[in-house]
VOKOL-234607 format. One line per 4 residues: their letters; for each residue x, y negated, z negated of C-alpha. Coordinates in pm, 1 decimal, padded with zeros to 6 digits. Example, Ala and Ser with C-alpha at 12.3 -4.5 7.8 and 13.67 -1.06 7.14 Angstrom:
AS) 01230.0/00450.0/-00780.0  01367.0/00106.0/-00714.0
# end
This chain:
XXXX) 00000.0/00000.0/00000.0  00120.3/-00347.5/00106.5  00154.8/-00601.2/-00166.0  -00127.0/-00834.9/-00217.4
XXXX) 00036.3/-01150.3/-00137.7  00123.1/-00935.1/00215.4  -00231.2/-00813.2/00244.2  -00373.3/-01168.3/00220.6
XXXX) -00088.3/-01299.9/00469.4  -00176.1/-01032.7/00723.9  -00602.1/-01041.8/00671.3  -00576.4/-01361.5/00745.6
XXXX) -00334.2/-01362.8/01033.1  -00565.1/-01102.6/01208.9  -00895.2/-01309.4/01171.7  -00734.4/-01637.0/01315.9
XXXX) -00655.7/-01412.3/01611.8  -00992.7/-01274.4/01624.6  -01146.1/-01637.5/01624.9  -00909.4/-01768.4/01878.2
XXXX) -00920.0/-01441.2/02137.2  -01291.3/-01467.1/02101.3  -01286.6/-01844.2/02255.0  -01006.6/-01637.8/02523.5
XXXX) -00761.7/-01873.6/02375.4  -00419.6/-01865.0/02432.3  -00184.9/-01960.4/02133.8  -00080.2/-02265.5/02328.9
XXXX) -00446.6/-02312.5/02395.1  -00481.6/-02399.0/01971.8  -00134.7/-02526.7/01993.3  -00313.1/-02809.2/02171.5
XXXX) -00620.7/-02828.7/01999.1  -00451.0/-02870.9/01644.3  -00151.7/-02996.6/01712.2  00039.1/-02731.9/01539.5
XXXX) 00310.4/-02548.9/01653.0  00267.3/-02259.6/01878.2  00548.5/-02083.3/01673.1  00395.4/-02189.1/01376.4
XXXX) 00068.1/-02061.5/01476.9  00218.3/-01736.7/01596.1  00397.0/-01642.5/01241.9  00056.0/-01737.9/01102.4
XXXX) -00091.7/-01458.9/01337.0  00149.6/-01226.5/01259.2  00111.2/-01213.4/00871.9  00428.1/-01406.5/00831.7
XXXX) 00328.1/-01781.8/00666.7  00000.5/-01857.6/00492.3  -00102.7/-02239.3/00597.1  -00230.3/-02458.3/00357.6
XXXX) -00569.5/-02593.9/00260.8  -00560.6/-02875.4/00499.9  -00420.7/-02682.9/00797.9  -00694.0/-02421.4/00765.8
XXXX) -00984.5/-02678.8/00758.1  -00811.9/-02817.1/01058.8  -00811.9/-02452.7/01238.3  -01136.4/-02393.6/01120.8
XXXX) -01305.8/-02690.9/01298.5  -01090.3/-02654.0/01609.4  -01237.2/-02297.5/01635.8  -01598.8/-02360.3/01533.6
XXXX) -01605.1/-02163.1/01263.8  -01641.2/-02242.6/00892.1  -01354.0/-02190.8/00597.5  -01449.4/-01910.9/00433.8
XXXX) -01428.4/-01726.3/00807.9  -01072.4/-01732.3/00802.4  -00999.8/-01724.5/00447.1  -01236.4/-01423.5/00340.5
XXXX) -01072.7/-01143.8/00258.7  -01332.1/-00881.1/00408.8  -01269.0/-00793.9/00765.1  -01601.8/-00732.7/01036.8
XXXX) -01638.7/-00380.2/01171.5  -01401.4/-00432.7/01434.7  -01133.9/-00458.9/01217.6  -01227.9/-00226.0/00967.9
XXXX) -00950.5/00055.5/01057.1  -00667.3/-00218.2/00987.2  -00815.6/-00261.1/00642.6  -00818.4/00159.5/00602.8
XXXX) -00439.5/00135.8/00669.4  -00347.8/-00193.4/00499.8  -00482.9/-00055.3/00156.2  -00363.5/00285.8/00199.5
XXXX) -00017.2/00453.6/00165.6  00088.5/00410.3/00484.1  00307.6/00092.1/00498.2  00471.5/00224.4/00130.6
XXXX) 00543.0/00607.5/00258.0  00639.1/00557.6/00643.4  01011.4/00383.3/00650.5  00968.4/00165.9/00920.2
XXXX) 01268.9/-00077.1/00856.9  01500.0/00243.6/00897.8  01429.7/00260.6/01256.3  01431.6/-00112.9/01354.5
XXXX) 01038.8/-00135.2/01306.9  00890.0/-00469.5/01212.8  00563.2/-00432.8/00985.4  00436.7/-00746.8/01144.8
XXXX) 00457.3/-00595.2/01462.5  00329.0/-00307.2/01402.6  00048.4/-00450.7/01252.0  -00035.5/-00692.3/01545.1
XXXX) -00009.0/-00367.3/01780.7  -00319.9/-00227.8/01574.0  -00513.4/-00537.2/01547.0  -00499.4/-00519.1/01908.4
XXXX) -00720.1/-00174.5/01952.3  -00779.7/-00123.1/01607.5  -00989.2/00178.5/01639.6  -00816.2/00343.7/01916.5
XXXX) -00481.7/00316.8/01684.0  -00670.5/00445.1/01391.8  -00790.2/00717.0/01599.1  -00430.6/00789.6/01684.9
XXXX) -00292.4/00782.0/01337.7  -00639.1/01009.0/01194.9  -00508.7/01248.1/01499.2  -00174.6/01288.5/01363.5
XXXX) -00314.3/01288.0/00984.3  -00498.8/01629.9/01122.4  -00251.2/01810.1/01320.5  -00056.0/01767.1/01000.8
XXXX) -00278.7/01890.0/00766.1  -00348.3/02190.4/01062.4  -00004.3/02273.3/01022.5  00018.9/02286.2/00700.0
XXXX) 00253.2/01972.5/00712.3  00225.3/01818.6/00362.3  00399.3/01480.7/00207.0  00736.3/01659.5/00105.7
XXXX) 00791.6/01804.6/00492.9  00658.1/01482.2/00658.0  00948.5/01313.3/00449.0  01208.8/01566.7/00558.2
XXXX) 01066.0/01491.6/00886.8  01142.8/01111.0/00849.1  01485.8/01249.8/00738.8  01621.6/01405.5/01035.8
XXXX) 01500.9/01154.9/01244.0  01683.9/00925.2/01087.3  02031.5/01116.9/01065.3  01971.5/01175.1/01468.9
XXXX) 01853.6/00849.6/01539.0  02234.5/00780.7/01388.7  02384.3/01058.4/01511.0  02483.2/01165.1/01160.0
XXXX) 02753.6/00970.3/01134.6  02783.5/00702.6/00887.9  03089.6/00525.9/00881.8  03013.3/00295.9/00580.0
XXXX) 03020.1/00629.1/00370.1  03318.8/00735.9/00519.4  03521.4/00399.8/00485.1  03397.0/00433.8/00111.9
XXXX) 03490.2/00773.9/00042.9  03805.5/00748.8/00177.7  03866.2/00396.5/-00027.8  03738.9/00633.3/-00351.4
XXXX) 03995.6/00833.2/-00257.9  04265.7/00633.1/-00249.2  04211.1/00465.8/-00564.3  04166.4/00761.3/-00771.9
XXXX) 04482.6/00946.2/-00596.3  04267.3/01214.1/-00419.6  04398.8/01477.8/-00189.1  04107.1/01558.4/00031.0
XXXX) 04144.8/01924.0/00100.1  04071.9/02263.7/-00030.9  04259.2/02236.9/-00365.0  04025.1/01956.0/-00472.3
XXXX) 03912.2/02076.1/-00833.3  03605.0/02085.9/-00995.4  03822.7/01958.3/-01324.5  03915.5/01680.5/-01182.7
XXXX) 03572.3/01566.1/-01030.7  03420.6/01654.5/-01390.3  03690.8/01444.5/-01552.4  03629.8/01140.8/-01349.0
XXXX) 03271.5/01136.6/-01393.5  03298.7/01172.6/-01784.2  03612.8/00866.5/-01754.7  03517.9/00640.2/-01501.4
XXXX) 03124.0/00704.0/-01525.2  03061.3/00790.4/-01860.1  02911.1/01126.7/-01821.6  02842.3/01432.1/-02026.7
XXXX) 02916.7/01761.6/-01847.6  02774.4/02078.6/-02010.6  02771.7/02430.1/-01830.8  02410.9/02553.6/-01931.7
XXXX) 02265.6/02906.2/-01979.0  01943.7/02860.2/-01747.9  01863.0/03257.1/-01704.3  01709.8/03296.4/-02078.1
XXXX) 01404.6/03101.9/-01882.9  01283.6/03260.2/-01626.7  01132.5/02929.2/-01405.7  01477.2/02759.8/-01478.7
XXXX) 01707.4/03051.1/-01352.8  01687.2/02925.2/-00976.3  01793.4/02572.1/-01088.7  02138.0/02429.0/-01026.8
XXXX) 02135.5/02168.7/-01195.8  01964.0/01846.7/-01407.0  02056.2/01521.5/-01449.8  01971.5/01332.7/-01762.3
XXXX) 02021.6/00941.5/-01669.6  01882.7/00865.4/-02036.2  02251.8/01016.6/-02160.4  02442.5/01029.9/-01853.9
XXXX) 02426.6/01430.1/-01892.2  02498.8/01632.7/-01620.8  02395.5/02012.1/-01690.6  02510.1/02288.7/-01482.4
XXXX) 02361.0/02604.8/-01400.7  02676.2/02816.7/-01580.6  02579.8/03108.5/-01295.4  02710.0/02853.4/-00994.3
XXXX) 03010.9/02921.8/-00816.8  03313.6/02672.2/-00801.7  03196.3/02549.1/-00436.8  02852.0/02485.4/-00568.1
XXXX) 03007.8/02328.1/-00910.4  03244.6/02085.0/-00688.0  02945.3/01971.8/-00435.0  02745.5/01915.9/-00747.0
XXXX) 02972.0/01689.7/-00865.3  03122.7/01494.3/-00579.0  02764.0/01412.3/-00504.0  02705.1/01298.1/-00856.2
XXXX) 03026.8/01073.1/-00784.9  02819.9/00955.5/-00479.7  02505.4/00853.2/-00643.5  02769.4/00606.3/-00877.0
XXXX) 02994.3/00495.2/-00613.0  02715.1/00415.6/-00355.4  02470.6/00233.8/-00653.1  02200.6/00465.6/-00563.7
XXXX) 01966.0/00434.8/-00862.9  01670.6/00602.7/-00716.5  01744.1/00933.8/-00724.7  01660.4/01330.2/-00777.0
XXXX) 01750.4/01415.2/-01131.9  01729.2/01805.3/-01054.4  01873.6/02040.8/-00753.3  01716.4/02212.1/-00600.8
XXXX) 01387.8/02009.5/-00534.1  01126.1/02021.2/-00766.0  00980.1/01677.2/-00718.8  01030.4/01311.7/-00543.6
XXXX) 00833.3/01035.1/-00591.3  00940.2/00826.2/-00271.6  01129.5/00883.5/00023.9  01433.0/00659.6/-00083.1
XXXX) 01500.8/00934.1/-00316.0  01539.3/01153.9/-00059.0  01718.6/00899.5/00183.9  01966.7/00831.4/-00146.9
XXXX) 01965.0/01169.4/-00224.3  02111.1/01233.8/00203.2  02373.1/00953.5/00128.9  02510.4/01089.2/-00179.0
XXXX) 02538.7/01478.7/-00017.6  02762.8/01275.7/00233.0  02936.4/01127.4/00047.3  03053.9/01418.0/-00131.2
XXXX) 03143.6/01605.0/00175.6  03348.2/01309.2/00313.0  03530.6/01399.0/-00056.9  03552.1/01800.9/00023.3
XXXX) 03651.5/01746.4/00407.9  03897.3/01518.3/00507.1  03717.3/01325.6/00871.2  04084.3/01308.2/00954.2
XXXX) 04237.2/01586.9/00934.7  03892.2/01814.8/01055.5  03969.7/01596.7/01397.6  04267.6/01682.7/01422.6
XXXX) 04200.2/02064.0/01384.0  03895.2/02049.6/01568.2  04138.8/01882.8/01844.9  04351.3/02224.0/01842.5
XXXX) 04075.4/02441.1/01841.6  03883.6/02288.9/02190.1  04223.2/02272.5/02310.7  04257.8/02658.7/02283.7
XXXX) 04166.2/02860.9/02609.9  04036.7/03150.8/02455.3  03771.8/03216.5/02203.9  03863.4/03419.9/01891.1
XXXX) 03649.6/03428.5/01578.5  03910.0/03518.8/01332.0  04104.9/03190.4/01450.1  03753.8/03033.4/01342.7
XXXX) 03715.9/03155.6/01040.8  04063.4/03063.1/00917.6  03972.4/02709.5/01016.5  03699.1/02736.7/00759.1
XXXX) 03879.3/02840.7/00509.2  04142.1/02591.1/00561.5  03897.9/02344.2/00479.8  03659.4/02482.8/00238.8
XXXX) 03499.6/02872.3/00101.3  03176.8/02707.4/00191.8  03115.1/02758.4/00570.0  02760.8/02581.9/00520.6
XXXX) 02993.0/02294.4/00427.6  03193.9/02305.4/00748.6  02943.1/02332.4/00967.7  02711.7/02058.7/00903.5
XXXX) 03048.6/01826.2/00829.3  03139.2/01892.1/01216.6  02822.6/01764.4/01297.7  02944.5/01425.1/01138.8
XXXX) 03175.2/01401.6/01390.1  03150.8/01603.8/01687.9  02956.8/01299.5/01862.1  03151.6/00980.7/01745.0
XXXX) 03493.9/01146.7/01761.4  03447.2/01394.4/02084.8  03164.1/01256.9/02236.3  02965.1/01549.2/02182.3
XXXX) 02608.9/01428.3/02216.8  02399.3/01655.9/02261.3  02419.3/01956.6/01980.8  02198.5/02117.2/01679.9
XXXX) 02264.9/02282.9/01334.8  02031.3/02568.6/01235.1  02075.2/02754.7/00905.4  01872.9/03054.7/00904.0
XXXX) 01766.0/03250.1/00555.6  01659.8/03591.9/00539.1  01551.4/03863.3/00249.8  01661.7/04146.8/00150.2
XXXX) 01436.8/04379.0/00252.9  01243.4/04192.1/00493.4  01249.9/04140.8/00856.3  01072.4/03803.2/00824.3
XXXX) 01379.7/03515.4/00925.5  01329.1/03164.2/00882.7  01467.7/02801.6/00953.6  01609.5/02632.6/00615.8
XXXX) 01802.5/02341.8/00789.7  01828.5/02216.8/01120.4  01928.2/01860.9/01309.0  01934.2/01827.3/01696.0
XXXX) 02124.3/01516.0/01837.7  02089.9/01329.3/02156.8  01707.6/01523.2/02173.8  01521.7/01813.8/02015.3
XXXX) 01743.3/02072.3/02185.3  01624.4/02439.8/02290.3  01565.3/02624.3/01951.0  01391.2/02439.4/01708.8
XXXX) 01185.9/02558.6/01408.4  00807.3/02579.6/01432.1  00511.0/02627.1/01180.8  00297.5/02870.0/01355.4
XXXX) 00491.2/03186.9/01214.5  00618.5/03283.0/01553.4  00893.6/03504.8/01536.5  01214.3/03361.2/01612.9
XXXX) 01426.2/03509.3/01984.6  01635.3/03815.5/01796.4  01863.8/03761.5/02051.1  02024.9/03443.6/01937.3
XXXX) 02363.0/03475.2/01789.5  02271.9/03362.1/01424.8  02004.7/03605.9/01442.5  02197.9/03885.2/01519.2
XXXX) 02479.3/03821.6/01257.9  02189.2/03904.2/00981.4  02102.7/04197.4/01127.8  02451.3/04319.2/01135.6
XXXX) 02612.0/04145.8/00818.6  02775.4/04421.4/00526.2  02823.3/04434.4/00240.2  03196.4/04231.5/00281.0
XXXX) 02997.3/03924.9/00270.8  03072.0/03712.8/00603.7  03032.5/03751.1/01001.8  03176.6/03491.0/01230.9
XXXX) 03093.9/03506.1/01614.4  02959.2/03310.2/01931.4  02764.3/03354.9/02286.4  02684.5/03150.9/02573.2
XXXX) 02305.9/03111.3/02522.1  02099.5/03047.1/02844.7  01727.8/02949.4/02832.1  01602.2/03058.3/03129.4
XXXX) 01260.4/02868.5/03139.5  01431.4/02526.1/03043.1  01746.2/02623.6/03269.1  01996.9/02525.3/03011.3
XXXX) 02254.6/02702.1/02829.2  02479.5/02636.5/02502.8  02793.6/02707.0/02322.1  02689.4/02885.0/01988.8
XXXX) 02903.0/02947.5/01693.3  02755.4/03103.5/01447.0  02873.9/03244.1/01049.4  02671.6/03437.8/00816.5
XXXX) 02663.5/03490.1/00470.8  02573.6/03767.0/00270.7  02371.1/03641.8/-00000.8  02556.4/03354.1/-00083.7
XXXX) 02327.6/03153.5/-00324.0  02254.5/03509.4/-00531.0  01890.3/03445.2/-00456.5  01862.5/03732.1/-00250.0
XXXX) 01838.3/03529.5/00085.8  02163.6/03642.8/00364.4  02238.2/03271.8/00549.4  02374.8/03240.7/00900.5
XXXX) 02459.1/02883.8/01013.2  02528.6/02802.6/01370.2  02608.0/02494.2/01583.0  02517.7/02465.3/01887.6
XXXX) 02641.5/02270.7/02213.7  02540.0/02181.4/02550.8  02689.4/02296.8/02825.7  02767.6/02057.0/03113.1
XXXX) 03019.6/01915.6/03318.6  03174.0/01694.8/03016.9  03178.7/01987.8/02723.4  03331.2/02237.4/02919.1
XXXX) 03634.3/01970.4/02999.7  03648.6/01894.5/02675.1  03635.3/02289.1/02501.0  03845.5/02475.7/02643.2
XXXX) 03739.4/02800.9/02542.0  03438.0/02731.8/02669.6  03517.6/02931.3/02946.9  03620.7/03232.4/02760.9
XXXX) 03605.9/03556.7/02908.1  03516.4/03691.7/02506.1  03232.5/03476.8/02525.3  02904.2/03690.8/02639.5
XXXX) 02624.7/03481.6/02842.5  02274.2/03634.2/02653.1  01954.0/03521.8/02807.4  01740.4/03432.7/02483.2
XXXX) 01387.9/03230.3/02475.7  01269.0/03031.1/02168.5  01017.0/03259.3/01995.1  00877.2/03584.0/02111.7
XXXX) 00545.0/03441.8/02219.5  00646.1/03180.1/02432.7  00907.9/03408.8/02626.0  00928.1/03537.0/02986.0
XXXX) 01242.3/03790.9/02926.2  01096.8/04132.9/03042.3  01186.7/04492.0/02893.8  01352.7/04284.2/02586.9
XXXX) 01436.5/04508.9/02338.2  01435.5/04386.6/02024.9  01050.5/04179.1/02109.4  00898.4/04148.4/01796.7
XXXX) 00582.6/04005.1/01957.1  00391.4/04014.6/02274.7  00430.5/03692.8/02484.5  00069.0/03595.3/02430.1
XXXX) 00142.0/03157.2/02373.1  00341.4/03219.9/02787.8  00033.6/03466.0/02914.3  -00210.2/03168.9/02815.1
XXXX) -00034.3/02932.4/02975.0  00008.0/03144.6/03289.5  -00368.9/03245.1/03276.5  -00453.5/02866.2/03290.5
XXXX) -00191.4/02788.0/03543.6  -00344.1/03046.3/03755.1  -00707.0/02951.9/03685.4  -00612.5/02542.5/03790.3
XXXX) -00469.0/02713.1/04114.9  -00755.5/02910.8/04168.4  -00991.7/02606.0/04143.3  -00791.3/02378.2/04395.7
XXXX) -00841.4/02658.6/04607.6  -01200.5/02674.5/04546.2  -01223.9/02268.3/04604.8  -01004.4/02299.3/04954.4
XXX) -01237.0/02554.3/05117.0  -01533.7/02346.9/05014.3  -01383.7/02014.0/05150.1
# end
């Protein structure tokens, strides 16, 4: 909801409009029948500036109409919908400033057809709700668009982290300790660290950790592993260094009250793997391995571990730079989850750049093309605990193909959930100059499709569902041939 001093600003902006459109007015039309500006008039219009008692007697007369026309706060039926959406949530939950939106504007867009753009906007309310899209994935939603719209690269976070760095004497690699994270925020911040037995409750056992701000006390799940410990806490360092006050005070999820906790909450997990991956050095290895001619996944897998026992770590931190340092636009990150015990695999993470690229989650409970890479490592993942490889993935339908890399974990979170994480790359003239291995005769071309019921691959073998989303759309694609036909012979 927009604040009331807004509201009033904006209700009165859109009835000056309606009075002057219905005399088809132009703003230089009043311009010249008040002798106000036509700039004036036009931040007036768009909920900008509120004129004053004598200026409004002045427009009032000019337009024929009386005072209380223009300074009434109830709106006529034609402008009804505005009001819907002015004293709703929308303005407060929708971001708009993040991607260059101007309220005002906005608002004079839907003063224009109010009721077709309430229409639109009760449309997209429903196919929500259809989907089962509630407030927490409409934010996540907002999320990703954001990091694409940016390519997910933030060099103000960088610059910082590095600065951090710097003046604390950090080496940004591998040997970074979870000691000397802890220590910083208990001398610098003035936090409380306390490893915490959450198991002897049975809701809390899944819980990370939980943030006190009331005493600065920082309780850890005393089941996490040293990589989950040091993420914990570099992103705690984040939320401090960066001033983000609104914030999560618990990870995982169990609760947000706005989306800037969730935007803060995204700058803070950056920060801290600027802090775990050095941008500098990960170019410079990621320089040597496009420059390689062959593919090999055990050379791959020692470049993870170079930088980090977390491979979920290094994949999503290549995606920081893949675009602004190699010019790699056009890629996504998937990370897959799937039970023991259950063939059902799903979509945790993902992030497409440039566009939404080929595979892409969905919320219809189609099943997921078996032959993608990160699909595959699940299936054959033991009991060792990781599986590195990579394919040439060509959509046939779309006529596209990618570079996939692709690691999975064996239950790496102990919640009984294997993870497979995979980045993938578009294939064109520019990629394939600039990775080398691209070319690879150990790289296998696989036709795959998106899900199973949208696929035209015949005799696959591991289908898990009949094509019937492709056979409708074939059926009507025949049918609209059938009926031009129908409409020629009768002409």
């Amino acid at each position: 909801m927009i604040a009331e001093s807004d509201y009033i600003r904006v209700v009165f902006g859109l009835k000056l409009k309606q009075q002057r459109q219905k005399k088809n007015w132009s703003l230089q039309d009043l311009a010249t029948k008040t002798g106000l500006s036509k700039s004036y008039l036009n931040e007036i219009e768009n909920g900008k500036k509120y004129p004053k008692h004598d200026k409004i007697v002045h427009l009032s007369n000019a337009l024929s109409c009386t005072f209380d026309d223009l300074v009434s706060s109830k709106l006529d039926k034609t402008l009804t919908p505005i009001n819907e959406i002015l004293q709703s949530d929308f303005f407060k939950e929708v971001p708009l400033d993040l991607f260059g939106i101007n309220k005002n504007n906005l608002i004079s867009i839907i003063s224009d057809a109010p009721k077709k753009v309430t229409a639109f906007i009760n449309a997209l309310i429903e196919i929500s709700q259809n989907y089962n899209l509630g407030k927490e994935r409409f934010y996540f939603a907002v999320m990703r668009s954001f990091q694409e719209l940016y390519d997910n690269y933030f060099p103000d976070i960088e610059e910082t982290s590095v600065q951090f760095a710097k003046e604390n004497n950090l080496e940004l690699n591998k040997e970074l300790q979870t000691e000397t994270l802890g220590n910083l925020l208990e001398e610098k911040f003035g936090y409380e660290i306390r490893s915490e037995n959450f198991s002897q409750d049975e809701t809390l056992n899944k819980l990370r950790s939980l943030f006190v701000p009331e005493k600065k006390l920082l309780l850890l799940n005393e089941r996490l592993d040293k990589n989950q410990k040091i993420f914990i806490l570099a992103k705690e360092i984040g939320f401090n260094v960066l001033k983000l006050n609104l914030r999560p005070n618990t990870y995982s999820w169990l609760d947000f009250g706005s989306f800037e906790e969730i935007l803060n909450n995204f700058y803070a997990s950056y920060f801290a793997g600027c802090l775990l991956i050095s941008k500098k050095e990960l170019i410079e290895k990621v320089s040597d391995l496009f420059y390689q001619k062959e593919w090999n996944a055990d050379h791959f897998e020692k470049l993870i571990d170079h930088f980090t026992d977390s491979p979920e770590t290094f994949y999503y931190r290549l995606t920081n730079i893949l675009s602004s340092e190699f010019g790699v636009k056009d890629l996504f990150y998937l990370c897959f989850i799937k039970k023991d015990g259950s063939d059902k695999i799903s979509i945790l993470k993902e992030l497409h750049l440039n566009h939404q690229q080929a595979p892409h989650a969905n919320a219809t409970n189609e099943h997921y093309c078996r032959r993608w890479i990160a699909v595959k490592n699940l299936d054959h993942l033991q009991e060792s605990g990781s599986l590195t490889s990579a394919q040439i993935s060509h959509y046939k339908d779309q006529g596209v193909s990618y570079l996939v890399i692709s690691t999975s974990q064996k239950n790496p979170f102990a919640d009984g959930s294997n993870r497979s994480y995979c980045l993938g790359i578009l294939l064109n003239n520019q990629t394939i100059k600039k990775i080398n291995f691209a070319r690879s005769s150990f790289l296998k071309t696989i036709e795959v499709g998106v899900t199973c019921e949208s696929c035209s691959i015949t005799n696959c073998e591991v289908r898990q569902a009949p094509p019937v989303r492709l056979e409708k759309e074939l059926f009507n694609l025949r049918m609209k041939r059938a009926v031009e036909k129908l409409r020629k012979d009768i002409i």
